[in-house]
N, C-alpha and C positions, 0 to 999 in steps of 0.2 A: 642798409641798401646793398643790393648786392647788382651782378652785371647782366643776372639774367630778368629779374624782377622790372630794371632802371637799364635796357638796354642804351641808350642816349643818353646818358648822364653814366654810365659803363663805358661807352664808346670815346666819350667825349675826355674823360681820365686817361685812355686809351693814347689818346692824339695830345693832351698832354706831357704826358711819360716819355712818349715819343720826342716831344720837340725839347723835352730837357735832354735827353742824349743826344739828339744832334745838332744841340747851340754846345752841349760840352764837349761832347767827344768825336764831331766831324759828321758829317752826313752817310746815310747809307741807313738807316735804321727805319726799318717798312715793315708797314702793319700788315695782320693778317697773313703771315709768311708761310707755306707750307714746308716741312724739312720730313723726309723719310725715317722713320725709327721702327726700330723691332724687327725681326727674324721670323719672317719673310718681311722687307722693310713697306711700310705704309703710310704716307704722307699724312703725318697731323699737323692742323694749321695751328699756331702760337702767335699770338697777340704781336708783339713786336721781334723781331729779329733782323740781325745786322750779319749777314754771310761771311762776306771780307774781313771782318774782326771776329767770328765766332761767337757772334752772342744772342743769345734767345731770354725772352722775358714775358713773362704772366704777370697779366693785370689784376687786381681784385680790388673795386672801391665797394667796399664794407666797412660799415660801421656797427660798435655797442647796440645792441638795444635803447629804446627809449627810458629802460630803466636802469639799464644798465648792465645787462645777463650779456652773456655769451652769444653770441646767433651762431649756435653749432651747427645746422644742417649747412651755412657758409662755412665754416671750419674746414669740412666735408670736401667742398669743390677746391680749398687751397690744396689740401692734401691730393686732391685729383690733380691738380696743371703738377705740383714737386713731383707726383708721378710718370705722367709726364716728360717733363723735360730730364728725371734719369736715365729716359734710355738714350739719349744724345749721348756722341762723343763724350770723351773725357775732356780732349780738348774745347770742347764748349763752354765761355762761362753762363752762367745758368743764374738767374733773378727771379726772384719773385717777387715785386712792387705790389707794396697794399697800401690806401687811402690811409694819412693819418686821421686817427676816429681815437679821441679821449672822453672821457667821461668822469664827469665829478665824483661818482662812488667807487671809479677804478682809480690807481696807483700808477698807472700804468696803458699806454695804448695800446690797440687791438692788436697791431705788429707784434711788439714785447710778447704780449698773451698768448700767440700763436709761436713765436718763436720759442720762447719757456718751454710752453707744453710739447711742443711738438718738433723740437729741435732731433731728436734722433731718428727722426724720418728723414732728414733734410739731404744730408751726405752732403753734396758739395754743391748744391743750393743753394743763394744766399738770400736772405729775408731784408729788404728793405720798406721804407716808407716814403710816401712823397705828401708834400704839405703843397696842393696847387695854389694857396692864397700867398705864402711867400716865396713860392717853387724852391723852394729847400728837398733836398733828397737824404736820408740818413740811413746808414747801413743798421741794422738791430745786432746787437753783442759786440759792437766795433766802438771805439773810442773815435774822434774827429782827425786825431793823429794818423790813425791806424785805418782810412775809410779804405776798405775793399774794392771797391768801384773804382776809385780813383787809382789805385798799385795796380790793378790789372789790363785797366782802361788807357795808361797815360801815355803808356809807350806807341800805342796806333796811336793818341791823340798827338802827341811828338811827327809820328810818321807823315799823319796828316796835313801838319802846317807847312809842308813844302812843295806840297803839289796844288798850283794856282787854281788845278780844276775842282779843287774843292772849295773854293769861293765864289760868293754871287758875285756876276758882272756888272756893270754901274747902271742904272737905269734910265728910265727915258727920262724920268722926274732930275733933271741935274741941268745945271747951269754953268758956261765957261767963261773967264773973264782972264784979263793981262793981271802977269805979276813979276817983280824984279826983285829975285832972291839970286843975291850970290853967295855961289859955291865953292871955297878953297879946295887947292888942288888933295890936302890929303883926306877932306871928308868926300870928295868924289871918286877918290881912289878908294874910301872903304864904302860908300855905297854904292859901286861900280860890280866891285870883286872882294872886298871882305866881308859885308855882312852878310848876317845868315839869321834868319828868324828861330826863339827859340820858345819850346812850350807854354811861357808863363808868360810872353810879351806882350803886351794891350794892343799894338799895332805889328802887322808884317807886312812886308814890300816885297814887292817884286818888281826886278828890271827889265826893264824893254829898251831897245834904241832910242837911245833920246828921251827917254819916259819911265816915271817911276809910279806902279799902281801899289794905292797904299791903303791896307784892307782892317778893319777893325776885329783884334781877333775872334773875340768871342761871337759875335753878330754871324763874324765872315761875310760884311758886306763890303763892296767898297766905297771908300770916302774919298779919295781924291786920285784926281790920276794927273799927275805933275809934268809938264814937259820943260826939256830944256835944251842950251845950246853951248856946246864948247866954242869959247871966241879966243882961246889962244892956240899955237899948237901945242903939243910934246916939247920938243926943240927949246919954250922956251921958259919950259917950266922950273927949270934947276936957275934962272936967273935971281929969281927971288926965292926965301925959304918954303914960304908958304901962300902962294900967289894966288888969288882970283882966277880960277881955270875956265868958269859956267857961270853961266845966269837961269835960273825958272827961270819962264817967260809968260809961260801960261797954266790955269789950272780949270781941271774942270770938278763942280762940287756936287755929291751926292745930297740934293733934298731931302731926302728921306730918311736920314742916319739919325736918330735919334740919341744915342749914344752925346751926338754934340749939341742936344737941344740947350745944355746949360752953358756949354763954353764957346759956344758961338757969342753968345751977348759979351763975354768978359773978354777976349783975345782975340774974337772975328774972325772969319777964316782963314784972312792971309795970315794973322798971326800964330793960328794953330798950324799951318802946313809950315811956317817959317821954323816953328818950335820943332815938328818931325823930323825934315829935312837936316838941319843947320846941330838937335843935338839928341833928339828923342829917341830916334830910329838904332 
């Protein structure tokens, strides 16, 4: 199958690839992007690219033959997008994502095949595959240790979890209800002004007055937005070691996070937001 034969089921790989980079590596990755290349420069459009991180990506869902041969006039068109995308910057990093396509007479999938033979075309192209049935991505000649994607990728994905404008806002599908969580004075001293969200963390928060929105990383949706309320002052915090400072008082819950479809039944939500709050975060 190739993307010009199966335009819609070309496209539709397209907007896949797509939403695996921006549940992994932050939003900003838009189809059909034009970028200027070549001398006198002239805008060619590329499948997916991400401007603010530098990165451009061709799509090809091809598969083996039904027998198993080569579909070399598709060969053809990969070697056309690696063409391509060499005249961009250096500083570009440069993909090429093909449909994982195996076949029982091969040893090996079409990526592999393409990669093998045609690796010293590449230069600083890198040849991946993507598996849309278990959205697995794997880079071809890279160990899992060693995945490319993720070395060149992590550092904006890093950059990105600190800026709340790169998370969805709660939606209308959500529900508020009372809750009484208390807060000792040194965990609201470190969710106040010490924590800080880091690349690998399943949840990040962000503070507001009175209020903590607490975002599921990978989704980047939000799941709860906490409010609460200081009932002592300052003045009389040093009386005891570690004194009850705050209460949650109120939470309001995202419906739609799927994420907690399982642990909603076993812990319930007050008890998940209690687990965030109180030691998770």
């Amino acid at each position: 199958m190739s993307n010009s034969e199966n335009p819609k089921k070309g496209a539709d790989f397209q907007r896949q690839v797509q939403e695996y980079f921006n549940k992994r590596y932050g939003l900003g990755f838009e189809l059909e992007k034009k970028i200027p290349i070549g001398e006198p420069p002239k805008d060619h459009k590329f499948d997916i690219v991400n401007l603010s991180k530098g990165v451009a990506i061709e799509c090809k869902r091809y598969t083996w033959t039904e027998t198993g041969n080569v579909p070399s006039a598709k060969m053809g068109f990969v070697n056309e997008a690696v063409f391509y995308l060499s005249f961009l910057p250096d500083s570009y990093k440069k993909y090429i994502v093909m449909l994982y396509s195996y076949h029982q007479k091969r040893h090996e999938t079409l990526a592999e095949y393409y990669h093998r033979t045609y690796q010293h075309l590449l230069g600083d192209v890198i040849v991946a595959e993507y598996n849309p049935d278990n959205q697995q991505m794997r880079v071809i000649g890279k160990s899992e240790q060693d995945n490319v994607i993720d070395g060149l990728l992590a550092e904006d994905s890093r950059n990105s979890i600190y800026d709340e404008n790169q998370f969805f806002a709660m939606p209308d599908n959500c529900y508020t209800r009372p809750a009484q969580i208390p807060i000792r004075k040194e965990r609201l001293y470190y969710l106040e002004h010490t924590y800080s969200p880091q690349a690998n963390d399943k949840w990040v928060m962000f503070h507001h007055p009175n209020h903590f929105m607490i975002y599921e990383r990978e989704s980047r949706q939000c799941i709860f937005d906490a409010r609460y309320d200081c009932y002592r002052s300052n003045t009389d915090w040093d009386k005891e070691e570690d004194p009850i400072v705050a209460v949650l008082y109120e939470m309001t819950i995202n419906l739609d996070t799927t994420p907690y479809n399982e642990i909603y039944p076993k812990r319930g939500d007050f008890g998940v937001l209690a687990d965030l709050i109180l030691e998770d975060l």
